[in-house]
RODO-2510 file (C-alpha; in nm, 4 decimals, decimal comma):
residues 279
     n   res          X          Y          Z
     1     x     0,0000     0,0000     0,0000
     2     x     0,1695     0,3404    -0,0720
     3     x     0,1044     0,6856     0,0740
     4     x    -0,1263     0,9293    -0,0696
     5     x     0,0317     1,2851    -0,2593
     6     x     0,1690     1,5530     0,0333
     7     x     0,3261     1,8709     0,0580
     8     x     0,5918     1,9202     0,3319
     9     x     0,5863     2,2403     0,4692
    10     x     0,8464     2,4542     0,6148
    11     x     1,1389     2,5220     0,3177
    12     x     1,1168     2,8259     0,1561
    13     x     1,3712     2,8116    -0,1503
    14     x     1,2246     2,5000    -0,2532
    15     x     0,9257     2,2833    -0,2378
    16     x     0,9172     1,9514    -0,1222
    17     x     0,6193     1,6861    -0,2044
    18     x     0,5503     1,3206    -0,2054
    19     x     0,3569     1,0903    -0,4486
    20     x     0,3267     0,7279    -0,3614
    21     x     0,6936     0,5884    -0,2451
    22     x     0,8565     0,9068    -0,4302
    23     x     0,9221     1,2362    -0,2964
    24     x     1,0022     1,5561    -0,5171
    25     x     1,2226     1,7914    -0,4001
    26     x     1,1820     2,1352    -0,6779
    27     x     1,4147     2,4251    -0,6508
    28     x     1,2090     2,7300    -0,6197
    29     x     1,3563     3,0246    -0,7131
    30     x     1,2800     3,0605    -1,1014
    31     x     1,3332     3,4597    -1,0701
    32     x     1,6847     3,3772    -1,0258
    33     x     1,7495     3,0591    -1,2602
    34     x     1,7109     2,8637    -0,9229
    35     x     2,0874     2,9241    -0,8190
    36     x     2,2488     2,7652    -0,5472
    37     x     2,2129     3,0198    -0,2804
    38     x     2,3505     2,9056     0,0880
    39     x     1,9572     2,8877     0,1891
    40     x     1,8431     2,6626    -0,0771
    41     x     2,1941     2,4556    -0,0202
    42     x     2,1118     2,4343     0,3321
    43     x     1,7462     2,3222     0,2364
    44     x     1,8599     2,0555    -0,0216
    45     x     2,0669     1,8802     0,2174
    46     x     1,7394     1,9007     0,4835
    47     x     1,5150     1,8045     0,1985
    48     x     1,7124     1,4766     0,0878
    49     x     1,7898     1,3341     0,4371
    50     x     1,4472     1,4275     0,5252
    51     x     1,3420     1,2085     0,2585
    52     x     1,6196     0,9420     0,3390
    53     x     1,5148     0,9173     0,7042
    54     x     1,1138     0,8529     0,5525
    55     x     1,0604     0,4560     0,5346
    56     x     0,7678     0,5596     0,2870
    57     x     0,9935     0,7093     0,0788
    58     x     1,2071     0,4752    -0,2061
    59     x     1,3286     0,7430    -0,5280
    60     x     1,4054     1,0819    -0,4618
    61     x     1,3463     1,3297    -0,7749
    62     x     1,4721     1,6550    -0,7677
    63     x     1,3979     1,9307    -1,0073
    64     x     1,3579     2,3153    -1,0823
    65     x     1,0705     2,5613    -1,1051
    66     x     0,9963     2,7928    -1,4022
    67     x     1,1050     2,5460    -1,7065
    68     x     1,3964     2,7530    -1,7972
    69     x     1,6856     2,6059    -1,6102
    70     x     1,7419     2,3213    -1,3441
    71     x     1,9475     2,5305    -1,2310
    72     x     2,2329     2,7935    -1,3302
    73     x     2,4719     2,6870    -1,0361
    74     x     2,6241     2,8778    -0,7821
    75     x     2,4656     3,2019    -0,7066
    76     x     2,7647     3,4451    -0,7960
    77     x     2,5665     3,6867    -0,5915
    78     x     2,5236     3,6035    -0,2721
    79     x     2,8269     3,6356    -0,0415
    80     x     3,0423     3,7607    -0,3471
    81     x     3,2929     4,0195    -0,2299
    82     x     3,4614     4,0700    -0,5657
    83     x     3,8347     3,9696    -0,6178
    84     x     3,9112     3,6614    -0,4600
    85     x     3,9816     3,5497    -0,1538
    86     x     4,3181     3,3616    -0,0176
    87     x     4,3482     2,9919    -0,0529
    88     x     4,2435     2,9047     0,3090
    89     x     3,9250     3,1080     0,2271
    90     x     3,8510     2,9583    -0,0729
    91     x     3,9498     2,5954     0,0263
    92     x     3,7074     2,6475     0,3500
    93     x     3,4505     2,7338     0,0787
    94     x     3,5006     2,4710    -0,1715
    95     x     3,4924     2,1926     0,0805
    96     x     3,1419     2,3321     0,1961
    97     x     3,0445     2,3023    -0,1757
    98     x     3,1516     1,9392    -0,1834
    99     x     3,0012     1,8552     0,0964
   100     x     2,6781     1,9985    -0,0429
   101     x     2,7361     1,7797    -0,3770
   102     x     2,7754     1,5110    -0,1810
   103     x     2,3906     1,4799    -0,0816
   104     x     2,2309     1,2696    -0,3338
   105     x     2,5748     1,0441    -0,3391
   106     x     2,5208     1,0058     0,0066
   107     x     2,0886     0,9456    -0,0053
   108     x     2,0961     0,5699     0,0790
   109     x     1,8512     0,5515    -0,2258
   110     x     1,8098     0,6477    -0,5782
   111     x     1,7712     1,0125    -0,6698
   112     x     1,6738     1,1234    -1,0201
   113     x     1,7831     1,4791    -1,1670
   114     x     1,4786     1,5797    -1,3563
   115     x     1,6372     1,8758    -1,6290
   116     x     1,4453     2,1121    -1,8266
   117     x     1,6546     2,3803    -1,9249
   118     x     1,9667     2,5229    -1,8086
   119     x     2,2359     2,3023    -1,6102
   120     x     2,5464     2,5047    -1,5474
   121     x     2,8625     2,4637    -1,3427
   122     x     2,7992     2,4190    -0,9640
   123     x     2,4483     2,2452    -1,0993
   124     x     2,5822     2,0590    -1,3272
   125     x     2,8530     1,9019    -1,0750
   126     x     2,5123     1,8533    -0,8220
   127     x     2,3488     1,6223    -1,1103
   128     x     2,6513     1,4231    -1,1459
   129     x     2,6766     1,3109    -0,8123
   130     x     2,3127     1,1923    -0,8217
   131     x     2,2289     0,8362    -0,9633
   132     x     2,0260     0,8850    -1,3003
   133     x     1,9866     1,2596    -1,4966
   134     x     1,6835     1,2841    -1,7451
   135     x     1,6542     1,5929    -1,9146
   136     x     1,4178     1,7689    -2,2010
   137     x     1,6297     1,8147    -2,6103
   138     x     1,5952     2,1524    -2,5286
   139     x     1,8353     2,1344    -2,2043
   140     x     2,1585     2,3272    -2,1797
   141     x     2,4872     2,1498    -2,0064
   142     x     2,8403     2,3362    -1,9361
   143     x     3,1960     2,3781    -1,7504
   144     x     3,0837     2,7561    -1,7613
   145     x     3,2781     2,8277    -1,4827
   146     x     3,6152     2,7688    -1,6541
   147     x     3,5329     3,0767    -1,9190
   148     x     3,5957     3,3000    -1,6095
   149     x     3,8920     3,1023    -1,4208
   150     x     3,7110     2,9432    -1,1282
   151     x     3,7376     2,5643    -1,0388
   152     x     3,5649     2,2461    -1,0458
   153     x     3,4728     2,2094    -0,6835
   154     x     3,3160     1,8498    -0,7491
   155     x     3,5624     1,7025    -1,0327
   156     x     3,3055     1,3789    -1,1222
   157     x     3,3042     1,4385    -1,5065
   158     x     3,6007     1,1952    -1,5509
   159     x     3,4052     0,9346    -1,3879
   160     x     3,0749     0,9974    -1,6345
   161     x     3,2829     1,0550    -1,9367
   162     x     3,6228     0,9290    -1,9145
   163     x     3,8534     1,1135    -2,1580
   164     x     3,5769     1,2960    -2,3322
   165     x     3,5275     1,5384    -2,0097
   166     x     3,8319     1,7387    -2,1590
   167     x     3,7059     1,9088    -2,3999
   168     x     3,3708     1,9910    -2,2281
   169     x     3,6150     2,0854    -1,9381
   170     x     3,8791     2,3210    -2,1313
   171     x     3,6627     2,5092    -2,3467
   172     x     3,3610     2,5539    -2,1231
   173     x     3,1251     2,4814    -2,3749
   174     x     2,7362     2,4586    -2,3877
   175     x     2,5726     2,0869    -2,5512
   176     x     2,2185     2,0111    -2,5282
   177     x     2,0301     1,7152    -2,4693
   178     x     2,0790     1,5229    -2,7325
   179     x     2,4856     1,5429    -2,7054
   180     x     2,4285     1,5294    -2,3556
   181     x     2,3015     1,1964    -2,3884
   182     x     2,5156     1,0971    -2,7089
   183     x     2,8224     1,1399    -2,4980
   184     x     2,6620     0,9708    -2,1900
   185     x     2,6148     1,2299    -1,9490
   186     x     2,2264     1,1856    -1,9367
   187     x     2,0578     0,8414    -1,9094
   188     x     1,7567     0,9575    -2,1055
   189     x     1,6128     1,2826    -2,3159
   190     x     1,2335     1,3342    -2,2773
   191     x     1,0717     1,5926    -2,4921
   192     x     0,9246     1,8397    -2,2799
   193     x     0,5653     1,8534    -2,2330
   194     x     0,6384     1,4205    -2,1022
   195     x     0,9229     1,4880    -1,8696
   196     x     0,7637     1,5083    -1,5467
   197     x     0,5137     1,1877    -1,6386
   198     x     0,7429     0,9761    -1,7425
   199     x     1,0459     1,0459    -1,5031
   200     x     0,7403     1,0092    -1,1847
   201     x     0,6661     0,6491    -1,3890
   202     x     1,0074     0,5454    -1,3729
   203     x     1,0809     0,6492    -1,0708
   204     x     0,7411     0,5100    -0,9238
   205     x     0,8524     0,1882    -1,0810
   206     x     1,1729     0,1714    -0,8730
   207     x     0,9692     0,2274    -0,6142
   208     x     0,7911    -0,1148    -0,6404
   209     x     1,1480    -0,3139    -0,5909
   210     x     1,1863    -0,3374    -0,2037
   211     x     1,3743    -0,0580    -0,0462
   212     x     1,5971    -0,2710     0,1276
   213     x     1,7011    -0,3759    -0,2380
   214     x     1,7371    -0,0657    -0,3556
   215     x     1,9594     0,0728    -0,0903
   216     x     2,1981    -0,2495    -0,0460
   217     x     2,2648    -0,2237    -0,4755
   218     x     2,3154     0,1600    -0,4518
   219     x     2,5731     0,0792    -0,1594
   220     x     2,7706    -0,1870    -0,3831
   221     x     2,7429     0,0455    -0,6661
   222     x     2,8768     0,3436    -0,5248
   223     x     3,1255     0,1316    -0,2947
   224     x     3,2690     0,0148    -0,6200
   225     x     3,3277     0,3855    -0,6986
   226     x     3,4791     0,4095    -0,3641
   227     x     3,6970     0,1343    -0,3919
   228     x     3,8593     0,2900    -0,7301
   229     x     3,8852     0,6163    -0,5393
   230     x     3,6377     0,8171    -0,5973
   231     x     3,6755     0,9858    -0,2807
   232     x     3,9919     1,0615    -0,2953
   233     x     4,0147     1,1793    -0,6517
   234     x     3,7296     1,4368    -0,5643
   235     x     3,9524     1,5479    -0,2442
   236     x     4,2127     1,6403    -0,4470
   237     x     3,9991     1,7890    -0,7440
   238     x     3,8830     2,0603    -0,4582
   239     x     4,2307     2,0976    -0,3294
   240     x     4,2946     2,2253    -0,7016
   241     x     3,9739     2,4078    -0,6959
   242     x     4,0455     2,5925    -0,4451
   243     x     4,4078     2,6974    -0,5501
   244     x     4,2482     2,7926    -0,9088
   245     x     4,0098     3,0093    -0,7169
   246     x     4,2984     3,1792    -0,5253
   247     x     4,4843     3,2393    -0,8479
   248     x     4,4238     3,6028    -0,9946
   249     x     4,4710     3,5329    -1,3701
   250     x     4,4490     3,8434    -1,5929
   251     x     4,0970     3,6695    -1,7184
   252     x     3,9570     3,6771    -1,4397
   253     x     4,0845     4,0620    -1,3263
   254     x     3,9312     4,1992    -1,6516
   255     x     3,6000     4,0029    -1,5937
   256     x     3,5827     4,0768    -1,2141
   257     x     3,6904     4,4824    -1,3038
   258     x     3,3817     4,4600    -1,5566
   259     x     3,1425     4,3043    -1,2901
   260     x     3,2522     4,5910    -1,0184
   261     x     3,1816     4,8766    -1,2498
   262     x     2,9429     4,7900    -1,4532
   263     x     2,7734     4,4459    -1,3485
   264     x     2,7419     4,0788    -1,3870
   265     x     2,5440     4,1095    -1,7184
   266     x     2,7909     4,3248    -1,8523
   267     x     3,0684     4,0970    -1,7351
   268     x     2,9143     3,7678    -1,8971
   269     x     2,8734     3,9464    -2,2504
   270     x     3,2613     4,0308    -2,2382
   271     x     3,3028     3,7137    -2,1445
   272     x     3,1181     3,5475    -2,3884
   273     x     3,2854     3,7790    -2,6387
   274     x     3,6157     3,6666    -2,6222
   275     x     3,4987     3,3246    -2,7479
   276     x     3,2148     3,3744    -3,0181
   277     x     3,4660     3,4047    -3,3117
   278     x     3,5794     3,0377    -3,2517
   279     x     3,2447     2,8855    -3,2337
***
């Protein structure tokens, strides 16, 4: 017998509901391209182990409002200062952001990334380190963050894609779905208006093999991960992070100088500038 549809109250960057054996966890701040801001971080990680700790809960799906992005990553606004910080700063901050990633790695059960639009950077590292991504053709994936010299706090590309995360990686450049999923960084592309039905029929279909299954096979899976060192490699992809963050490249100073005097927007188009005659 499974539970009947709920909301759970009490978040307030995201929205958290159950259907059946399945809870769905949607980041909620569409006016902002649902960025990672510390309160929403601080509500995913409540939000998944609330949903971990729920015995009537089996397949955690987690999505964004507004069908324009998933998510655009890190919110550049909130707690930016401007030129960057030293490298005990900036590993302090890094390791918070891999702890964050960590989340649906950690979830003792299976959680879907459900895509329709925009994945970028620090949200495109968060998908990775859950267990299946499904996303609509129209869906945008990228290493943005290396077009303005900042780091890879979670470094699990090379696990997805072996040797095809380096070009993704050094030229920061945007695919959509259907290289996405050609180069196996999605499991599955969904046209739009079907997303949400058939990830929740998927995911309610999990939900019928016994948790107890489900948790022991995600445990060898990611264990085998573990074993290869997973762990380790992603400890010392944040160590390097963090020392790219600390680095002042002359990239970065003419972005950042932009972004003081005359804003982010402005900042991106220069950015995006110096690379539209080569694509």
């Amino acid at each position: 017998m499974t539970d009947a549809k709920r909301t759970v109250p009490g978040f307030k960057a995201l929205t958290y509901e159950t259907d059946d054996r399945v809870a769905i966890i949607t980041l909620n701040r569409p006016d902002r391209m649902n960025a990672f801001s510390l309160e929403l971080m601080a509500e995913i990680k409540t939000a998944i182990a609330e949903a971990d700790r729920d015995p009537g809960i089996r397949v955690v799906v987690i999505t964004g409002a507004g069908g324009k992005a998933f998510s655009a990553g890190y919110d550049i606004k909130d707690g930016d200062e401007g030129m960057k910080e030293s490298l005990a700063e900036w590993s302090e901050r890094l390791q918070g952001d891999l702890v964050f990633t960590y989340a649906p790695w950690n979830c003792t059960k299976p959680v879907i990334a459900m895509i329709d639009g925009y994945c970028l950077a620090g949200a495109l590292e968060f998908v990775q380190m859950c267990d299946m991504r499904y996303c609509t053709p129209q869906s945008k994936f990228g290493v943005v963050e290396t077009r303005f010299s900042a780091g890879i706090a979670t470094l699990a590309m090379p696990w997805i894609l072996g040797p095809r995360c380096r070009e993704l990686i050094y030229t920061g450049d945007t695919i959509d779905g259907a290289e996405a999923h050609r180069l196996g960084l999605v499991d599955r592309v969904i046209p739009k208006e079907k997303l949400r039905d058939e990830t929740m029929k998927i995911a309610k279909r999990m939900g019928q093999v016994a948790l107890a299954c489900l948790q022991h096979n995600k445990r060898a899976i990611n264990g085998s991960y573990r074993i290869m060192g997973f762990d380790a490699a992603l400890a010392y992809g944040n160590e390097l992070a963090a020392m790219m963050d600390a680095t002042i490249t002359p990239e970065f100073k003419a972005f950042d100088d932009i972004r003081q005097k005359q804003g982010l927007t402005a900042a991106i188009r220069w950015r995006d500038q110096q690379f539209k005659q080569f694509e």
